[in-house]
C-alpha positions as protocol buffer text, in pm:
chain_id: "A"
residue {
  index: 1
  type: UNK
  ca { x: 0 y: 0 z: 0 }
}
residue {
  index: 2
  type: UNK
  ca { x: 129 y: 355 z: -93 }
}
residue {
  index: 3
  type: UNK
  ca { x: 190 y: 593 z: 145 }
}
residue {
  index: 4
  type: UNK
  ca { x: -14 y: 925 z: 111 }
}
residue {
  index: 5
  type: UNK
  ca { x: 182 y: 1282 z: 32 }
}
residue {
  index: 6
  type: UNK
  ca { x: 195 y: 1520 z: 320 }
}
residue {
  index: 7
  type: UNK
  ca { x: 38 y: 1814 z: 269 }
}
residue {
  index: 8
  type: UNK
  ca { x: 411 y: 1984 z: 197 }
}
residue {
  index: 9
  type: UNK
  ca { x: 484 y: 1712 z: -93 }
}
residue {
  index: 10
  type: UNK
  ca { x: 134 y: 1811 z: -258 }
}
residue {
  index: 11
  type: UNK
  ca { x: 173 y: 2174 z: -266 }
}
residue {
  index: 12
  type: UNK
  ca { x: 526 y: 2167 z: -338 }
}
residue {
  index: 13
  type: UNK
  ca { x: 412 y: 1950 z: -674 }
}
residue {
  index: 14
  type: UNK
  ca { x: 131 y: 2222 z: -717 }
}
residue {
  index: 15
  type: UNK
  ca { x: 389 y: 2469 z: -735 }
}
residue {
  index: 16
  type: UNK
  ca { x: 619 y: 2253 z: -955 }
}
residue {
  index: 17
  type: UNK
  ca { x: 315 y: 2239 z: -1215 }
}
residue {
  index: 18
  type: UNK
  ca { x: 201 y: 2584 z: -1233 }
}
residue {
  index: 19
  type: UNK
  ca { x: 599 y: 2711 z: -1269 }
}
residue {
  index: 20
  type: UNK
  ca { x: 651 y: 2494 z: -1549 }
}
residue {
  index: 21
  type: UNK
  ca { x: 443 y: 2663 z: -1779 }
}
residue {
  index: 22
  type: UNK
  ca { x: 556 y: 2988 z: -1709 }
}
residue {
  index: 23
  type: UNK
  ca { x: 915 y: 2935 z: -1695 }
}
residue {
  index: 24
  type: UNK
  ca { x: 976 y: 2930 z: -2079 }
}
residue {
  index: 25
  type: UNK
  ca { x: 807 y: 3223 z: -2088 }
}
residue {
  index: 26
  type: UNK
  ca { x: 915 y: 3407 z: -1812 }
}
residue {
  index: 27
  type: UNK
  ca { x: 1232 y: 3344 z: -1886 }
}
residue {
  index: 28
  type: UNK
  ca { x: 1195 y: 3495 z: -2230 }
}
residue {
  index: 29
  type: UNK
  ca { x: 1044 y: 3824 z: -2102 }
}
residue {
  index: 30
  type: UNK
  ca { x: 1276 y: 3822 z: -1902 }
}
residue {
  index: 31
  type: UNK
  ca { x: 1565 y: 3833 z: -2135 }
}
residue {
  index: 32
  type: UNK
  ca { x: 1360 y: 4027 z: -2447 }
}
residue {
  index: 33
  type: UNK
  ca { x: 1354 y: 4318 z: -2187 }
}
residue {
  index: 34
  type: UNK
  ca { x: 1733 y: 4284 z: -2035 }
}
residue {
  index: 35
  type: UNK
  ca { x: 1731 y: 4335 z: -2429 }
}
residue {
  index: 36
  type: UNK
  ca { x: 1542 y: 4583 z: -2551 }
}
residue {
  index: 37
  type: UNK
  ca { x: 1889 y: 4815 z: -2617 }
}
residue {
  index: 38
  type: UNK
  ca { x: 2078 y: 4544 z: -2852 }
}
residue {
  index: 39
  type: UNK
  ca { x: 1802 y: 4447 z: -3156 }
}
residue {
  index: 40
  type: UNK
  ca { x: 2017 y: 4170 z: -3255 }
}
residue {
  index: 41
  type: UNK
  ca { x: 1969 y: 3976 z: -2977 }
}
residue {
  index: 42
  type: UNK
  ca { x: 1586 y: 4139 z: -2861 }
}
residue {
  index: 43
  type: UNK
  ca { x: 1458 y: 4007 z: -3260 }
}
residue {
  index: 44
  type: UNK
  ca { x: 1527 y: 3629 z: -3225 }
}
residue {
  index: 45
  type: UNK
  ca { x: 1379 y: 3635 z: -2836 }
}
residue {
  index: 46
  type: UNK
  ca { x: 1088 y: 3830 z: -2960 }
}
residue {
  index: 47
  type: UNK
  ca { x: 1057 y: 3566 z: -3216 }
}
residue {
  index: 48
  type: UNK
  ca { x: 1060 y: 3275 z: -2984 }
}
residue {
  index: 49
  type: UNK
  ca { x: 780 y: 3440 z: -2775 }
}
residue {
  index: 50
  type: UNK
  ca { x: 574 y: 3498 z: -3110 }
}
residue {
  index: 51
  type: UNK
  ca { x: 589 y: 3120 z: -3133 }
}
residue {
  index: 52
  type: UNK
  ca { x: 424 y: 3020 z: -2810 }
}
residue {
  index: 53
  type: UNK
  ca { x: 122 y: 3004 z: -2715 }
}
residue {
  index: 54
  type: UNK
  ca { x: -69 y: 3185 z: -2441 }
}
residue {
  index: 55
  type: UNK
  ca { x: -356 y: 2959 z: -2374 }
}
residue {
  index: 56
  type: UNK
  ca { x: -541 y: 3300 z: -2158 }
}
residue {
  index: 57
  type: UNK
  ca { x: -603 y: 3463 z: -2506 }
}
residue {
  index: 58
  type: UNK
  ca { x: -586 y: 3168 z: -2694 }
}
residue {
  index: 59
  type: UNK
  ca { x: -259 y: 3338 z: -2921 }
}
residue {
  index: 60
  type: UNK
  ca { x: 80 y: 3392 z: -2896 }
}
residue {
  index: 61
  type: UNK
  ca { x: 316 y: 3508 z: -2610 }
}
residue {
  index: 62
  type: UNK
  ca { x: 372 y: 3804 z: -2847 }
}
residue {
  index: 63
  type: UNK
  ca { x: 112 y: 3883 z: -3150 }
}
residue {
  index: 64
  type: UNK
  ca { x: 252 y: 4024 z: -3434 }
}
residue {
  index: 65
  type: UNK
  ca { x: 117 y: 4370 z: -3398 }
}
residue {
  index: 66
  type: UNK
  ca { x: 330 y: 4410 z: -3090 }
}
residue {
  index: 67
  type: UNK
  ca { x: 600 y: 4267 z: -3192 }
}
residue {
  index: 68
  type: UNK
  ca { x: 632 y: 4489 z: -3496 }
}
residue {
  index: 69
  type: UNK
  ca { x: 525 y: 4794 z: -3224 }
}
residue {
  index: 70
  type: UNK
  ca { x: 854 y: 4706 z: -2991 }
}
residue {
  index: 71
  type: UNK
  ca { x: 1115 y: 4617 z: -3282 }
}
residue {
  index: 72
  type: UNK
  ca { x: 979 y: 4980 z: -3390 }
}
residue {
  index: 73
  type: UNK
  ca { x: 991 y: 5186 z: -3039 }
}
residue {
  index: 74
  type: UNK
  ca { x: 1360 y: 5004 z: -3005 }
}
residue {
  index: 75
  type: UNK
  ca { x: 1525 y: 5100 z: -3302 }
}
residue {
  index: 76
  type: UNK
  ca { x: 1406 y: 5453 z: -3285 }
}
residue {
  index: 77
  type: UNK
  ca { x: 1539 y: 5410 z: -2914 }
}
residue {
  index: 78
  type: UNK
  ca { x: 1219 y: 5476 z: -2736 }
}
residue {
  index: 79
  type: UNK
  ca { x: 1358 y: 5180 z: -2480 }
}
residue {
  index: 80
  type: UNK
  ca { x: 1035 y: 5286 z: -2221 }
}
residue {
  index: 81
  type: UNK
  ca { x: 754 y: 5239 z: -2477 }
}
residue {
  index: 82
  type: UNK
  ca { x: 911 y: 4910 z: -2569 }
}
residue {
  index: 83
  type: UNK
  ca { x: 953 y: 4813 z: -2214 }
}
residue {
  index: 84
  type: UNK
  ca { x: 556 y: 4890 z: -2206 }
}
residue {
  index: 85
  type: UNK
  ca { x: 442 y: 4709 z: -2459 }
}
residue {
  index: 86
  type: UNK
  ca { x: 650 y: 4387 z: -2340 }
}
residue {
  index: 87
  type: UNK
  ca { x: 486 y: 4467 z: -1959 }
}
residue {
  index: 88
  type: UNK
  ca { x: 128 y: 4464 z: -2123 }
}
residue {
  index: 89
  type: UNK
  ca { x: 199 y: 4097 z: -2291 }
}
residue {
  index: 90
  type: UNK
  ca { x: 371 y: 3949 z: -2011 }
}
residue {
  index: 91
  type: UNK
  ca { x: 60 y: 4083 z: -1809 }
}
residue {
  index: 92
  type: UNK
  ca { x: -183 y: 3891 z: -2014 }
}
residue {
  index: 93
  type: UNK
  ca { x: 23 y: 3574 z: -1975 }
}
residue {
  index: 94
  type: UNK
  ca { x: 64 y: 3591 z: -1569 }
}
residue {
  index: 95
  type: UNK
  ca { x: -269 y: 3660 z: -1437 }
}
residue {
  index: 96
  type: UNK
  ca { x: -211 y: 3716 z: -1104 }
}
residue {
  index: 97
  type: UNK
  ca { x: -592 y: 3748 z: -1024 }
}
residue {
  index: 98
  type: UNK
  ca { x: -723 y: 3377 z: -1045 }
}
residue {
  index: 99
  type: UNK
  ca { x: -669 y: 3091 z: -852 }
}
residue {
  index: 100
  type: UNK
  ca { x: -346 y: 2902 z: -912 }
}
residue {
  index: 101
  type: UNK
  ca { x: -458 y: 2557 z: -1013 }
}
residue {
  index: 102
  type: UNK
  ca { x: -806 y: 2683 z: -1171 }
}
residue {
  index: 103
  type: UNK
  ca { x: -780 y: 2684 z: -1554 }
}
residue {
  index: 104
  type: UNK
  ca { x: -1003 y: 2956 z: -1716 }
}
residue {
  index: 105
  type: UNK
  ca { x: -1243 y: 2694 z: -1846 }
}
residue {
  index: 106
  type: UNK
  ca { x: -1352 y: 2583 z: -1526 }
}
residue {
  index: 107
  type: UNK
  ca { x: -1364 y: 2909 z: -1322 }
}
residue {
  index: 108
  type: UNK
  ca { x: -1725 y: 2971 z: -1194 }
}
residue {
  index: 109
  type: UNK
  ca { x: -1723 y: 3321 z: -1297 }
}
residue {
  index: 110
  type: UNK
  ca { x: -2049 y: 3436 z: -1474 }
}
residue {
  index: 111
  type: UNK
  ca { x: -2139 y: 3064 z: -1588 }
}
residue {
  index: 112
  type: UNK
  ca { x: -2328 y: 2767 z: -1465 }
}
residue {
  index: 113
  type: UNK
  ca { x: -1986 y: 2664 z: -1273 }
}
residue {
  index: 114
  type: UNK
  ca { x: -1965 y: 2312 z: -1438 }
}
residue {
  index: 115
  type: UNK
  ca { x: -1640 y: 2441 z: -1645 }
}
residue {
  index: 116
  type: UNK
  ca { x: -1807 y: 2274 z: -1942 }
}
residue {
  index: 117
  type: UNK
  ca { x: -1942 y: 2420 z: -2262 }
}
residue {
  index: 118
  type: UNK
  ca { x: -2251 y: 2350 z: -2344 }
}
């Protein structure tokens, strides 16, 4: 018979789950804005977050339009407006407002609270 977790072992695998999604991606951010004075390296990181997916508004890290907005605002060396623009994605893909383990499918908000689609 299997011992049960501890309570420590099941949040510390809780934790393990819900940072593994983001690390890719924080870790990008991360870097894209240590970045945002040298395009040669900012242009392939920006790239890389243009390629994943964000499934909170079921799109990329980085949509094209922004992309295209920060390569702009960093070659004309407007460093602060890129810096925004990179804040405003990153915001939509840590939402620090919902529960940790709830996916958005199955929050309760303004639905039956079955987190199925009917």
């Amino acid at each position: 018979m299997a011992e049960q977790p501890t309570p420590e072992e099941v949040e510390a695998r809780k934790h393990w789950r819900r940072m593994k999604r983001q690390d890719t991606g924080l870790d990008l951010f991360q870097r894209a804005e240590a970045n945002l004075g040298d395009l040669e390296r900012l242009k392939p990181i920006l790239l890389e977050l243009s390629r994943l997916y964000n499934p909170l508004v079921n799109g990329p890290l980085v949509d094209r339009t922004t992309y295209a907005r920060i390569i702009e605002s960093a070659e004309t060396g407007r460093i602060e407006e890129a810096r925004q623009l990179l804040d405003a994605r990153l915001a939509l893909y840590v939402v620090q407002d919902r529960a940790p383990d709830v996916p958005p499918a199955c929050s309760t908000e303004g639905g039956s609270g079955t987190g199925r689609s009917l």
